[in-house]
C-alpha positions as CSV (number, residue, x, y, z in Angstrom):
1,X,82.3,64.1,106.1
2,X,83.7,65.1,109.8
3,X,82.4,62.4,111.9
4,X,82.4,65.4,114.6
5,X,80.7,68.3,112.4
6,X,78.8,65.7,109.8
7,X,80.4,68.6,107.6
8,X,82.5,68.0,104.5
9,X,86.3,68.5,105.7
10,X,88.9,70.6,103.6
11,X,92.3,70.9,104.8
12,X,94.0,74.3,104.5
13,X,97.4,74.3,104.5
14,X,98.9,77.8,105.5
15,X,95.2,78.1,107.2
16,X,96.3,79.9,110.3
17,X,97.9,82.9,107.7
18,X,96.1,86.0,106.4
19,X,94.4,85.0,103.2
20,X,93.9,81.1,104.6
21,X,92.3,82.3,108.0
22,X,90.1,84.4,105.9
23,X,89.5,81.2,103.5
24,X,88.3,79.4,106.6
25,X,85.8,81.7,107.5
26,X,84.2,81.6,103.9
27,X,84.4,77.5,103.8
28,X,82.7,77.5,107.9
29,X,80.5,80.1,106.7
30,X,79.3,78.3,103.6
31,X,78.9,74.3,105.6
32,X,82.5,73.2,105.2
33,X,84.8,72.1,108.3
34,X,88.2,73.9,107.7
35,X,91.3,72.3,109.1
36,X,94.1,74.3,109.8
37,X,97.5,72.1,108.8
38,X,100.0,74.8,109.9
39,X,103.5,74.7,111.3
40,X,103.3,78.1,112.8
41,X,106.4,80.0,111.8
42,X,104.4,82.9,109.8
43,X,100.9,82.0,110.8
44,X,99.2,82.9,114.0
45,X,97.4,80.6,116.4
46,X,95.1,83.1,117.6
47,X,94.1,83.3,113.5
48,X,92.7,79.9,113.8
49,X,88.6,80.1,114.3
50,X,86.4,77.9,112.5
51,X,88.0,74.4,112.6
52,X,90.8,72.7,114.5
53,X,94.4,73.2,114.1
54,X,96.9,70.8,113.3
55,X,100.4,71.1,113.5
56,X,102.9,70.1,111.1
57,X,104.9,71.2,107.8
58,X,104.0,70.8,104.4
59,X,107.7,69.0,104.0
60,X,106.7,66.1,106.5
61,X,105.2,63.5,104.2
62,X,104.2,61.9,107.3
63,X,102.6,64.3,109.1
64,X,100.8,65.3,106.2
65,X,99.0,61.2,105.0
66,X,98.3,61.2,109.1
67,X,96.6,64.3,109.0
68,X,94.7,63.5,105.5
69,X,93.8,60.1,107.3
70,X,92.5,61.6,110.6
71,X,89.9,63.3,108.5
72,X,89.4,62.5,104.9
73,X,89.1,65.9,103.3
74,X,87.0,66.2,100.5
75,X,89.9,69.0,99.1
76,X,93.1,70.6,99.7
77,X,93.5,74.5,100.0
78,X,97.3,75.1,99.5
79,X,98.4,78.6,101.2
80,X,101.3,77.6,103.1
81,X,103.9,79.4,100.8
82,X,106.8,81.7,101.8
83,X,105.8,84.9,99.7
84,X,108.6,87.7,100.0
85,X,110.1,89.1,96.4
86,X,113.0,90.5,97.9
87,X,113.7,87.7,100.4
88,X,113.1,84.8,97.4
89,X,116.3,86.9,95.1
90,X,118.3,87.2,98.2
91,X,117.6,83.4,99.9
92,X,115.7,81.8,96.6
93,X,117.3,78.2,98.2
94,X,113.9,77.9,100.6
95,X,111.6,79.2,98.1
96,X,112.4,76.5,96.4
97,X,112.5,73.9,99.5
98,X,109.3,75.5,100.9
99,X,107.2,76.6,97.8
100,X,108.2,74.1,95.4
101,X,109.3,70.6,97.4
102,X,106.7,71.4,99.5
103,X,103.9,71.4,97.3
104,X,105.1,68.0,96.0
105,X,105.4,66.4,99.0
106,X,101.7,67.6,99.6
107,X,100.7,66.2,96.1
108,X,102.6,62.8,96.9
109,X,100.5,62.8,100.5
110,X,97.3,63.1,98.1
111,X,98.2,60.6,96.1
112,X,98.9,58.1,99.0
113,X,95.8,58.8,100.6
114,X,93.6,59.3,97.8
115,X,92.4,63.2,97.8
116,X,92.1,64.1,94.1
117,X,91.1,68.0,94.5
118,X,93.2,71.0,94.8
119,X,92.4,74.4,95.4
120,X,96.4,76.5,95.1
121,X,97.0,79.9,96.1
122,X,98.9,81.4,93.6
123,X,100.0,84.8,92.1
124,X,100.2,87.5,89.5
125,X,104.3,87.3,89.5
126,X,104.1,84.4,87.5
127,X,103.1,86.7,84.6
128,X,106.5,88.9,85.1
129,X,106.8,92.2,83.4
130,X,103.2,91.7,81.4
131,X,103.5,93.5,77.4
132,X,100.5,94.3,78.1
133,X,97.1,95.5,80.1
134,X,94.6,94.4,81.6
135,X,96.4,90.7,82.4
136,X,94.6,87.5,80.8
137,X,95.3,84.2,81.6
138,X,96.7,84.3,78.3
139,X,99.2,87.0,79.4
140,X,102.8,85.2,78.7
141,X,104.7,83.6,81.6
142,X,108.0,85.0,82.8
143,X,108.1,85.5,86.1
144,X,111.9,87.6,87.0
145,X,111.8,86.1,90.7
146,X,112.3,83.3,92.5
147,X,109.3,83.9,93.8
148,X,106.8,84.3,91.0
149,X,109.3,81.1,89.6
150,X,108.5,78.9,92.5
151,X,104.9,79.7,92.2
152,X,104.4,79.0,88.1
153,X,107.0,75.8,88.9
154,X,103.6,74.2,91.1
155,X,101.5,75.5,88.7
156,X,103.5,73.4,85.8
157,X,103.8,70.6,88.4
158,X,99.7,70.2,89.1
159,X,99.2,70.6,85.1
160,X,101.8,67.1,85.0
161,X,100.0,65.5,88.1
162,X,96.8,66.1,86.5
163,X,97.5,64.3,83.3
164,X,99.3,61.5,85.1
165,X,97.7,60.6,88.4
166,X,94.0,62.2,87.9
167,X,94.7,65.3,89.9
168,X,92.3,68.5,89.2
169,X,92.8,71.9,90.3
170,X,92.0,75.6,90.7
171,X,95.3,77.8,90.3
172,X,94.2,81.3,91.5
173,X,96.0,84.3,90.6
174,X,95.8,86.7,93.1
175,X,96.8,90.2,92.5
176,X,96.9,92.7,95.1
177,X,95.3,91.0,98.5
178,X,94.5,93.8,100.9
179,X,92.1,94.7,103.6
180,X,90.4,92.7,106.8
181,X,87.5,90.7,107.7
182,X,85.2,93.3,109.0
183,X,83.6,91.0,111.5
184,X,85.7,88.0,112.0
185,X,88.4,89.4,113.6
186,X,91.4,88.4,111.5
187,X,93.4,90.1,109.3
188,X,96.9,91.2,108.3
189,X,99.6,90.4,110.6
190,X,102.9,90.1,108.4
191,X,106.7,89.8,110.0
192,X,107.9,92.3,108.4
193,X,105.1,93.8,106.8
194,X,106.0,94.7,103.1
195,X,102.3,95.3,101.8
196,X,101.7,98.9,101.0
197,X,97.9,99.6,102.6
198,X,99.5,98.2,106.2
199,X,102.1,100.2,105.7
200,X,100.5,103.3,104.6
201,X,98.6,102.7,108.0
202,X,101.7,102.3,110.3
203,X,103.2,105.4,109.1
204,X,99.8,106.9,109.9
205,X,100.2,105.6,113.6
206,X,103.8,106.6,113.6
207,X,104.7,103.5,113.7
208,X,107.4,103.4,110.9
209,X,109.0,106.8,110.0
210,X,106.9,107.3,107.1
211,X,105.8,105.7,103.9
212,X,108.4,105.3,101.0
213,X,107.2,106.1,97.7
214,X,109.4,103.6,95.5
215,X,109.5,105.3,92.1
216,X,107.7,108.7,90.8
217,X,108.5,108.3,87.2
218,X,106.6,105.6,85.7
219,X,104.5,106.0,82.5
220,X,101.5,106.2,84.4
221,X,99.4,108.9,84.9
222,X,101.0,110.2,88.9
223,X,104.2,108.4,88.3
224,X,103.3,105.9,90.7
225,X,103.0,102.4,90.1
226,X,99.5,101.3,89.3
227,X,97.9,97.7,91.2
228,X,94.9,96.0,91.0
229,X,93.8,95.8,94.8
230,X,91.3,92.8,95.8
231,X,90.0,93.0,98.9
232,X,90.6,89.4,100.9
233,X,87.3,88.7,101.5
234,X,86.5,88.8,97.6
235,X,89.7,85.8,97.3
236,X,88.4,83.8,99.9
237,X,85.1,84.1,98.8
238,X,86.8,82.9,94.9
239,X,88.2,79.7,97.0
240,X,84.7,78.3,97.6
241,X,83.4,78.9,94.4
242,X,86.9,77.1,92.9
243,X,86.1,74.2,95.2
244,X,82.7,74.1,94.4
245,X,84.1,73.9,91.0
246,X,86.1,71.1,91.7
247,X,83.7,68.7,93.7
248,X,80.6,69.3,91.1
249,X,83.2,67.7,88.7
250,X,84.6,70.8,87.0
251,X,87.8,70.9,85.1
252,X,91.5,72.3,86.2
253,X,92.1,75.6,85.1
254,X,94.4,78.8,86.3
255,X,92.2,81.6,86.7
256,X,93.2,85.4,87.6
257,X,91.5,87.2,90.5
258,X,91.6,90.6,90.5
259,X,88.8,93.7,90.0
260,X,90.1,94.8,87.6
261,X,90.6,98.1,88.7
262,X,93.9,99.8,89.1
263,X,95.1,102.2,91.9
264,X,98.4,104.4,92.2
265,X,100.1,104.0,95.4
266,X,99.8,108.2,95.4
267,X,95.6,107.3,94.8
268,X,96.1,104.8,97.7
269,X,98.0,107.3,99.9
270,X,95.1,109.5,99.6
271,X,92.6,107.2,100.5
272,X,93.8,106.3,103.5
273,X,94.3,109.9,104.3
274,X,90.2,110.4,103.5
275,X,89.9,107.1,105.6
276,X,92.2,107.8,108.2
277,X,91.5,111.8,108.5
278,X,95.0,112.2,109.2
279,X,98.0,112.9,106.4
280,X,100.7,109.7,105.3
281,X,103.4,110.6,106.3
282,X,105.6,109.6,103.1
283,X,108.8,110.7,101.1
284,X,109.9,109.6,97.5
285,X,112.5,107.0,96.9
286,X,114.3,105.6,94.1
287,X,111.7,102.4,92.0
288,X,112.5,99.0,93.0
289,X,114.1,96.9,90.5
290,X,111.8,94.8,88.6
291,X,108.7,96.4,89.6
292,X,106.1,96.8,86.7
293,X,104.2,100.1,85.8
294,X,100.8,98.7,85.9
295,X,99.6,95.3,87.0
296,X,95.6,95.2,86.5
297,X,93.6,91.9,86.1
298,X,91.3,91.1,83.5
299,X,88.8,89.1,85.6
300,X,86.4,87.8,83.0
301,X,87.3,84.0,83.4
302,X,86.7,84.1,86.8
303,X,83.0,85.5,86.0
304,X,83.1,82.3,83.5
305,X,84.0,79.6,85.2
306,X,83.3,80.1,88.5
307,X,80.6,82.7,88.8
308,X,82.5,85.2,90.9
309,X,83.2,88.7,90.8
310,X,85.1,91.0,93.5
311,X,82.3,92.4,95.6
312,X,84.8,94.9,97.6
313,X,85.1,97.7,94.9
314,X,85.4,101.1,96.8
315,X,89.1,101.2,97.7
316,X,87.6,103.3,100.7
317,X,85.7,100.5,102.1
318,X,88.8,98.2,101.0
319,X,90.9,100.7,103.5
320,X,88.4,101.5,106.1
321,X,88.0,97.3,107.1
322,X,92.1,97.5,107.4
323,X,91.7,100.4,109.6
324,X,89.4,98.9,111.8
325,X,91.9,95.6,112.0
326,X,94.8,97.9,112.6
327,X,93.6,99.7,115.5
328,X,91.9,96.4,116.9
329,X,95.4,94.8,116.5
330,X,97.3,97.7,118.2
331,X,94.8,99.8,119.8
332,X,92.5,102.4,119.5
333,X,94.9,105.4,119.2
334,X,97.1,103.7,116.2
């Protein structure tokens, strides 16, 4: 318990990011004390709400076990990852020194100071280029980036720790995160921003010269590639209940989150053009290599295990809160 709050403490790593701001809310929200441990060079300060902020990287062993000791979190919530696809094939040397040494050194810091729960923000790249659809946990592993690699490297790494030291965990699977708190006041805020909804929006705004299309010939039914789009409020939301999980004495699992649903990017474009009321500017462009056809969650275990299911199921709605962050963020006439 916070000795300030009387609240059960969980640090969150990455916490001052989009999907860990958001996971703070949810944890406040539902009688936890968040702490942010954040070292600010893709976060944002101003993210930081419902707990204090600490400073420091997930490398500093240090940092981390004085941290831990300051406030004797019940859990960890691991966000702080570098999460680029193109970036981790062109630079995969700090993926590996941020996702993957990182994460140990955070498990070590556990260890030394005795926290024995683990909630890991993970991802759908570490199935690869599925055979087949909807994705189970079953699906094989083979992720074709550095990326996805670094990601199903912790996931290997927490299975080990957990036979050896004790350790149990929640890896979550997220497929496509999207949309905004729509009271909160946080949201997206990527440097670049790579994610197709924020950019669908910028073009909108004229701010990017239009919206590429990458690939019109898939063996789907537009051409486009199809996603599964969970709306962030749905993963945070999945946190707590994996949390919950953990401290009423469940078992470590990996578990998908998704809605199950699958949207074109053309099926995208023209919802934000319904929610927008304007046209996306966009223009067709060769597919990017190693992009699937169709990447669609099957989210039954999650229903199983930890009772959830994604609440945010109108991809209208799922626009509409980005909208409302988007022209909060840069104004009313974005």
């Amino acid at each position: 318990m916070s000795e300030t709050s009387g609240r059960p403490v969980v640090l969150v790593t990455g916490g001052a990011g989009y999907i860990g701001s958001h996971a703070c809310e949810a944890l406040a929200r539902e009688g936890f004390e968040p702490v942010v441990y954040d070292n600010l060079s893709l976060g944002h300060r101003e993210m930081v709400k419902f707990g204090p902020l600490e400073e420091g990287d997930i490398r500093d062993r240090q940092r981390l076990i004085e941290v831990i000791g300051k406030y004797r979190p019940v859990a960890v919530m691991h966000f702080a990852a570098l999460i680029s696809v193109g970036e981790s094939v062109e630079n995969p040397a700090i993926y590996y020194d941020n996702n993957v040494h990182g994460a140990q050194t955070l498990l070590d810091a556990m260890r030394d100071t005795g926290v024995e729960r683990f909630v890991f923000s993970s991802t759908a790249a570490v199935y690869g280029m599925p055979p087949s659809q909807p994705m189970t946990e079953a699906t094989p592993k083979a992720p074709i980036n550095p990326y996805g690699r670094s990601k199903r490297m912790v996931e290997q790494m927490l299975e080990d720790y957990g036979a050896a030291y004790g350790l149990r965990s929640i890896a979550l699977r997220y497929f496509n995160a999207c949309g905004a708190h729509p009271d909160a006041g946080i949201g997206e805020a990527h440097e670049p921003e790579t994610h197709l909804i924020p950019r669908a929006l910028m073009a909108v705004a004229g701010q990017i010269d239009g919206l590429e299309l990458m690939g019109t010939d898939y063996a789907t039914p537009d051409g486009t590639a199809v996603r599964d789009y969970i709306h962030v409020c749905d993963l945070a939301d999945a946190h707590v209940a994996a949390l919950r999980h953990l401290v009423a004495g469940g078992r470590s699992d990996q578990i998908n989150l998704g809605t199950g649903r699958g949207y074109s990017v053309k099926e995208i474009i023209e919802a934000t053009a319904r929610v927008v009321g304007r046209e996306v500017p966009h223009r067709f462009a060769p597919r990017r290599a190693g992009d699937p056809p169709e990447l669609v969650a099957d989210p039954a275990r999650a229903a199983e295990i930890l009772g959830w299911r994604a609440q945010w199921t109108d991809i209208d709605r799922v626009i509409a809160t980005a909208w409302a962050w988007h022209q909060a963020r840069f104004g009313a006439a974005a």
